[in-house]
C-alpha positions in Angstrom: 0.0 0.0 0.0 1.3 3.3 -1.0 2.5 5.8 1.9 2.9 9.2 2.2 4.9 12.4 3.1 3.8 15.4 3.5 4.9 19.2 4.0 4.4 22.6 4.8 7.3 25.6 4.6 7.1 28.9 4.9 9.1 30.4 1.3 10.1 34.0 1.0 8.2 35.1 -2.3 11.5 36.8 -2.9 13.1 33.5 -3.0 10.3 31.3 -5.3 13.2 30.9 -8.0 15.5 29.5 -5.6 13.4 27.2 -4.1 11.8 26.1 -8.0 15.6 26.0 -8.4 16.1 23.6 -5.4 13.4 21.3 -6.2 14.9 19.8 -8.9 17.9 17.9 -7.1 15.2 17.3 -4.5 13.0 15.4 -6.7 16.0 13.5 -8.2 17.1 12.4 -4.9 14.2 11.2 -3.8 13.1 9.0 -7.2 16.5 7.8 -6.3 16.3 6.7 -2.8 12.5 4.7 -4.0 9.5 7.7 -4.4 7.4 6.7 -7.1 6.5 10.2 -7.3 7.4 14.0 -6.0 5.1 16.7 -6.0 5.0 20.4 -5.0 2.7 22.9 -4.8 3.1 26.6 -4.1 0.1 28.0 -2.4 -2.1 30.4 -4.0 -5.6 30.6 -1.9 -4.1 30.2 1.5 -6.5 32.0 4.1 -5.6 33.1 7.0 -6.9 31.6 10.9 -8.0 32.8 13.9 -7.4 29.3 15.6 -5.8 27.2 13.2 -4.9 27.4 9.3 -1.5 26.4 6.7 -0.2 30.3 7.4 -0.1 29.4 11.7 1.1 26.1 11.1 4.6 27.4 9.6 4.2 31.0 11.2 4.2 32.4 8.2 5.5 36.0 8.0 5.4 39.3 5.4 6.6 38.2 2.0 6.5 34.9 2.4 3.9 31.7 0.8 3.0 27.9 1.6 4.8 25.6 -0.2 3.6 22.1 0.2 3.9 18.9 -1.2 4.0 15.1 -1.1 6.4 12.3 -1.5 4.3 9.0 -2.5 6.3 5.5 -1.9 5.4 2.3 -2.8 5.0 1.3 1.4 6.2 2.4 4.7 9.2 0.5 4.5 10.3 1.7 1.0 10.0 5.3 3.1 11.9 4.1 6.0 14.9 2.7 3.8 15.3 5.7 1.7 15.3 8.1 4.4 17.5 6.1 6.5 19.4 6.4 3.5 19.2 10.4 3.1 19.6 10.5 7.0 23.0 9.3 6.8 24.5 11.2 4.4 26.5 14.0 5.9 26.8 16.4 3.1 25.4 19.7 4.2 21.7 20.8 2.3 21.4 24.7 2.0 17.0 24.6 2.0 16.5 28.2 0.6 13.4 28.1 3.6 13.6 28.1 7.2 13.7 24.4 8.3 12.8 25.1 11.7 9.2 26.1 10.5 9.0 23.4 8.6 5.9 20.7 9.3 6.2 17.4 7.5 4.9 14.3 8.5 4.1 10.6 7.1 0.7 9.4 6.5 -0.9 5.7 6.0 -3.0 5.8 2.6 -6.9 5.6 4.1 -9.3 5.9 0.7 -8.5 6.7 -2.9 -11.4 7.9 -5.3 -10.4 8.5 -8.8 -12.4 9.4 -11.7 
């Protein structure tokens, strides 16, 4: 069964560029380490909350956007291996986004519905 990982970041719309720039390797490397597929989305109707929204979730400041996406693997252990396999390579990443407000998270497949 197909699992999932997901993100939010907060990107400085100054900065869209380097981060389209950046998601190239990104999706590379992770076809390579098993993904069947790498998507990103840059947000473009992104409201605002009072309690709870995308924008609090990444504390999102002046100038910036959501970017989001999804990794889809073919199972949970096809995700484990490959990022046990990113995790332990050393070489430094330069994310043109501040990691720290970054939310991510993996996520079991419940229902599909396609056309």
């Amino acid at each position: 069964m197909p699992y999932y990982d997901l993100f939010l970041a907060p990107v400085a719309d100054a900065k869209r560029a380097d981060y389209e720039a950046f998601l190239d390797p990104m999706h590379k490397m992770f076809i390579g380490l098993g993904a069947s597929e790498v998507v990103d989305l840059w947000g473009s109707d992104v409201p605002d909350g009072k309690l709870t929204s995308l924008p609090l979730a990444v504390k999102l400041q002046e100038g910036e956007s959501v970017a989001s996406g999804y990794i889809v693997w073919p199972s949970k252990e096809a995700r484990d291996a490959g990022w046990a396999k990113m995790m332990s390579d050393d070489s430094p990443m330069e994310m043109p986004f501040d990691g720290k407000r970054m939310v991510f998270g993996g996520f079991a497949e419940l229902k599909r519905t396609t056309a």
